[in-house]
C-alpha positions as CSV (number, residue, x, y, z in Angstrom):
1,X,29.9,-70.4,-9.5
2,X,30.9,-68.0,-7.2
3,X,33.0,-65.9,-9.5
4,X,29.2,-65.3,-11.5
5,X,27.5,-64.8,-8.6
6,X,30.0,-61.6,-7.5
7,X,29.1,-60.8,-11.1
8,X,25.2,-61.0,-11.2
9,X,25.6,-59.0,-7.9
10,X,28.1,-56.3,-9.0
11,X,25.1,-55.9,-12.1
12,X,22.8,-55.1,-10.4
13,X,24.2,-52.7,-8.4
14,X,24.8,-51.0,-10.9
15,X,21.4,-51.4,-12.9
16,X,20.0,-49.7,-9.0
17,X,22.5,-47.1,-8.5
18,X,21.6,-46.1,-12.8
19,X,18.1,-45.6,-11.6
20,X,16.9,-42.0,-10.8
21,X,13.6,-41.1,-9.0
22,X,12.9,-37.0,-9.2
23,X,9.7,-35.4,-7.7
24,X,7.3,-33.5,-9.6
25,X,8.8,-30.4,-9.3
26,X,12.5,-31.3,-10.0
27,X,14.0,-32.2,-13.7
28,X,17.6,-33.6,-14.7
29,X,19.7,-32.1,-16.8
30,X,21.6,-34.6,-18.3
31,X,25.4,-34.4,-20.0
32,X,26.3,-37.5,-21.8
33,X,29.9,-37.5,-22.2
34,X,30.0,-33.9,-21.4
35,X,27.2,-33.6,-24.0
36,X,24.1,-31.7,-23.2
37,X,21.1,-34.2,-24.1
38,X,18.1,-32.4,-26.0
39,X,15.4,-32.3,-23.1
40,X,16.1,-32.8,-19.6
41,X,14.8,-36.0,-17.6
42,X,11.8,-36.5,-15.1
43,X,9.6,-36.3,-13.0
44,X,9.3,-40.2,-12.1
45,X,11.5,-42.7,-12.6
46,X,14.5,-42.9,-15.6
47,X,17.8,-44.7,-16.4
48,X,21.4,-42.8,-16.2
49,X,24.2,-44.3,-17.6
50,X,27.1,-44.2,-15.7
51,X,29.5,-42.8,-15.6
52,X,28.9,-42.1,-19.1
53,X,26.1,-39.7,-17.7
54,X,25.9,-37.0,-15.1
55,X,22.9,-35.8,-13.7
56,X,22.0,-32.3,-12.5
57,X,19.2,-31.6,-10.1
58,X,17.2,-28.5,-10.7
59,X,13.8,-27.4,-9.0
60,X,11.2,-26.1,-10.6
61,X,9.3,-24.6,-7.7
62,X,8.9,-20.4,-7.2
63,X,12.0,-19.3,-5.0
64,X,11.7,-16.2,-2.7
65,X,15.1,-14.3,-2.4
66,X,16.3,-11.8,-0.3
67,X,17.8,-8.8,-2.4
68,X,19.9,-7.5,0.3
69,X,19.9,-3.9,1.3
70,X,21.2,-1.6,-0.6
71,X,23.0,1.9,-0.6
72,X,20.7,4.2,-3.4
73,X,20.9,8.2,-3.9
74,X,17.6,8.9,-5.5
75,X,16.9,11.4,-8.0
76,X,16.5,14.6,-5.6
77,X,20.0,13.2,-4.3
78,X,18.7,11.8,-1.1
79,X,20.5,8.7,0.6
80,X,18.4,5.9,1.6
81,X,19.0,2.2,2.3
82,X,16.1,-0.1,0.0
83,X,15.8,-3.8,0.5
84,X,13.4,-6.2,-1.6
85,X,12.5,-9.6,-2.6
86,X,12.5,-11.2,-5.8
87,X,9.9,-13.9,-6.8
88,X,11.5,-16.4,-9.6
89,X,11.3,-19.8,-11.0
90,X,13.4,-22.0,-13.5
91,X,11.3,-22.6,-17.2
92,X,14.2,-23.6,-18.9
93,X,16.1,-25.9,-16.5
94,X,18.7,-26.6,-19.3
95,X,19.3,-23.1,-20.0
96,X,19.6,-22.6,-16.2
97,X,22.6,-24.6,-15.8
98,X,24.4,-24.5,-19.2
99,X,23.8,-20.2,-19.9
100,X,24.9,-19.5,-16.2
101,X,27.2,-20.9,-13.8
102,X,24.9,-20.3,-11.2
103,X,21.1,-19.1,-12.0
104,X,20.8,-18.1,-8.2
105,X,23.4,-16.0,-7.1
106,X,23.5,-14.2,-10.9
107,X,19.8,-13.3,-10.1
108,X,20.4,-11.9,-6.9
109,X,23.1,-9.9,-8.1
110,X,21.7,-8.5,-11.2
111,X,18.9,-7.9,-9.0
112,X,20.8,-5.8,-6.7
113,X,22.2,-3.7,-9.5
114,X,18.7,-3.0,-11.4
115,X,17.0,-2.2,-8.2
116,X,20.1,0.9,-7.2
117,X,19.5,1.9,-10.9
118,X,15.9,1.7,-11.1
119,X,15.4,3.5,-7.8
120,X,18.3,6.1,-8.9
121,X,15.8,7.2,-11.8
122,X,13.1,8.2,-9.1
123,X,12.5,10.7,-6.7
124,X,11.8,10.1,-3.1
125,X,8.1,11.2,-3.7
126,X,7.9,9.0,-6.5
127,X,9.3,6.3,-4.4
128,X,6.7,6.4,-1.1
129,X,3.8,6.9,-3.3
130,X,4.0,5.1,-6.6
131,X,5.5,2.0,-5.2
132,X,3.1,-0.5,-7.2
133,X,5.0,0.9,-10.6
134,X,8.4,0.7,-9.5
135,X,8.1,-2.7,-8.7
136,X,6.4,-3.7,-11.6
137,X,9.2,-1.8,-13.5
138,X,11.8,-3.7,-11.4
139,X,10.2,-7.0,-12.7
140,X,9.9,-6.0,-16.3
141,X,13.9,-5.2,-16.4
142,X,14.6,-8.6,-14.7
143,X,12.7,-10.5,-16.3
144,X,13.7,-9.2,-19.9
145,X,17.7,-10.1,-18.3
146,X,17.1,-13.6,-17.3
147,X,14.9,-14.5,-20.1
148,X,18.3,-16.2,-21.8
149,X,18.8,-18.0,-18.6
150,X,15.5,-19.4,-18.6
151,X,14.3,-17.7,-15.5
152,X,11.2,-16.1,-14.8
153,X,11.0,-13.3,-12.6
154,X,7.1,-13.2,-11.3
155,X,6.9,-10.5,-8.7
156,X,9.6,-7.9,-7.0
157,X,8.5,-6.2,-3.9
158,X,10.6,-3.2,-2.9
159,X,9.8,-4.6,1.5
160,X,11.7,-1.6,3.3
161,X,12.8,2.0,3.1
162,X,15.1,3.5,5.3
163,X,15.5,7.3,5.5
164,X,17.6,9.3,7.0
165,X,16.5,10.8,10.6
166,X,16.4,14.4,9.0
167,X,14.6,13.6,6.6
168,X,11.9,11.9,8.4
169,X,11.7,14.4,10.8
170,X,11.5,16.6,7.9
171,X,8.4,14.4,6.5
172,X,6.6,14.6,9.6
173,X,6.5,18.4,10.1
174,X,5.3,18.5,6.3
175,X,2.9,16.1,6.8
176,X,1.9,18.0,10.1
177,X,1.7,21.2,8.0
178,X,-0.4,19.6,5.4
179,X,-3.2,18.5,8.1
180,X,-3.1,22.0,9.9
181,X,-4.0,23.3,6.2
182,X,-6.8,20.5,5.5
183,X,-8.2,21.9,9.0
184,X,-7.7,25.4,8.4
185,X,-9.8,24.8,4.9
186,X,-12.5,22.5,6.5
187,X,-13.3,25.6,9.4
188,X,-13.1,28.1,6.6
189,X,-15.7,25.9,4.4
190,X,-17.9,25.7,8.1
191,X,-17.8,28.6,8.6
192,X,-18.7,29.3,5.2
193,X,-22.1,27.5,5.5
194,X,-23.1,28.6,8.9
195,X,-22.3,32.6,7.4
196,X,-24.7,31.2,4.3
197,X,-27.5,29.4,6.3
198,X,-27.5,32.7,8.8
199,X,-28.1,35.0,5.8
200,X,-30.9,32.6,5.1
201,X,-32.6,33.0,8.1
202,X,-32.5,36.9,8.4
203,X,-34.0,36.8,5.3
204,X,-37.2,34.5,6.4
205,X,-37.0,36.3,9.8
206,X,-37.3,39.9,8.0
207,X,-40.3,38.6,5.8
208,X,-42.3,37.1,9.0
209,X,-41.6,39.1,11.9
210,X,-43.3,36.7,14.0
211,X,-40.5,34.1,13.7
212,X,-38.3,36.4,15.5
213,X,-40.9,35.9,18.6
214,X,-40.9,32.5,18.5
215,X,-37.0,32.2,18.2
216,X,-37.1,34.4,21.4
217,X,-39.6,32.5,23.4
218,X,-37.7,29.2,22.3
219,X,-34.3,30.8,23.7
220,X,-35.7,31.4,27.0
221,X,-37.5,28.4,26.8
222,X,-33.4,26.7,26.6
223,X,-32.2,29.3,29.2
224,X,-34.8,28.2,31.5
225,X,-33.7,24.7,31.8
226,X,-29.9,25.6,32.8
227,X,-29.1,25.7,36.4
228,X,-29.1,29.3,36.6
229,X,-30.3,31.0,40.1
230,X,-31.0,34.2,38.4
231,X,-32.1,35.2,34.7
232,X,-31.8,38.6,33.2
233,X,-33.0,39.2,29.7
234,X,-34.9,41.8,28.0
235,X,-39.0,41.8,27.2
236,X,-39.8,42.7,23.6
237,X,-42.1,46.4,23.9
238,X,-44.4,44.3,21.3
239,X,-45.6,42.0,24.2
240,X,-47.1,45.0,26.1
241,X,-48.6,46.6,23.3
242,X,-51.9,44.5,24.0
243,X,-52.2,45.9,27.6
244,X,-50.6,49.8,26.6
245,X,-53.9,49.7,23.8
246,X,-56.2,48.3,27.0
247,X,-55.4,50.7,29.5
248,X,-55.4,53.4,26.6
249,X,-59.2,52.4,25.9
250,X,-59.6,52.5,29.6
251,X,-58.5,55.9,30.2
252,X,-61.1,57.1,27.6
253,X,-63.6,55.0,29.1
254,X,-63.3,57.0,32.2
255,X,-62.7,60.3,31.3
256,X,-65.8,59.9,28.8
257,X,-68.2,59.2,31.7
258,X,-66.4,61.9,33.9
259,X,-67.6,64.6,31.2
């Protein structure tokens, strides 16, 4: 009785350690007798044989990986140091673990290489102001690689790029040079305008004279309210014309009546 009870007990420790639980995002691949079976196993709850079978965990869930930085002479020959991350999931988890030894660190490396080729096609301006193509060239390449792996690349983000100190020294005074010129043409294109509004206004000041009085009087009238102690300017002969014509009639007036 005993004997079948060490039995019944040694069963079904078996039957529980044969009984896999995966999550949502995990499958098992499965070997059966060093076999790969046709479609991998899970999520949720399944039988292994053992040790007939062997189970291998893979997730399924998008992995962020550091592409470490790397040493790239662009196309101008200039030396900089690129890093970037890689955005990638497993489709084809059977692929993943019977195509490469190990789907991880083979993507980081052929990552690695495609970006220092990739990056040796482009010049540095190309590099600091097109970076939205690169990467999406980056992805294309690695994507197209690890297709027979079943990976998927989704995203690569070129994250830093360091230059040499010449050269960024180099960048600044060209990108100082470039704003003295946009300032440069902005006073020329002001300057421009006022020259263009002033010819305007000679040419409604020469067909009403009068404006030119009122511009006068409104000039003093902006002098006057500085703090000035003492005011020079000179009177228009037009303003005494009025009282040169009275005193004028005046005179005649006088030596009419004399006579």
């Amino acid at each position: 009785m005993s004997f079948l009870l060490i039995i019944l007990i040694l069963v079904v420790l078996y039957v529980l350690s044969c009984i896999k639980i995966l999550n949502e995002y995990e499958r098992g691949v499965i070997f059966r007798l060093g076999r790969l079976l046709d479609s991998p196993k899970g999520p949720g709850l399944f039988f292994l044989f053992k040790p007939i079978d062997r189970m291998v965990r893979v997730d399924l869930r998008l992995v962020a990986m550091d592409v470490p930085p790397q040493d790239v002479i662009t196309k101008d020959n200039i030396s900089i140091t690129v890093n970037a991350v890689v955005y990638f999931r497993v489709m084809g988890p059977s692929n993943a673990i019977v195509k490469v030894e190990d789907y991880q660190y083979a993507t980081s490396q052929l990552a690695q290489t495609t970006l220092r080729s990739v990056l040796g096609q482009a010049d540095l301006d190309t590099l600091l102001s097109d970076r939205t193509r690169i990467n999406t060239d980056l992805q294309t390449i690695l994507d197209a690689d690890t297709d027979p792996w079943g990976i998927k690349v989704a995203k690569v983000e070129i994250k830093h790029v360091d230059l040499p100190m010449e050269m960024k020294r180099a960048i600044a005074r060209q990108a100082e040079a470039e704003r003295e010129r946009r300032a440069k043409v902005i006073n020329a294109e002001g300057e421009y305008q006022a020259a263009a509004r002033l010819a305007d206004a000679a040419t409604i000041i020469g067909k009403h004279p009068m404006a030119l009085q009122m511009r006068y009087l409104q000039t003093l009238t902006e002098v006057a309210a500085e703090n000035n102690s003492t005011i020079v300017f000179p009177i228009p002969i037009d303003l005494f014309k009025p009282f040169i014509k009275f005193a004028e009639l005046l005179k005649e007036q006088d030596e009419a009546k004399s006579e």
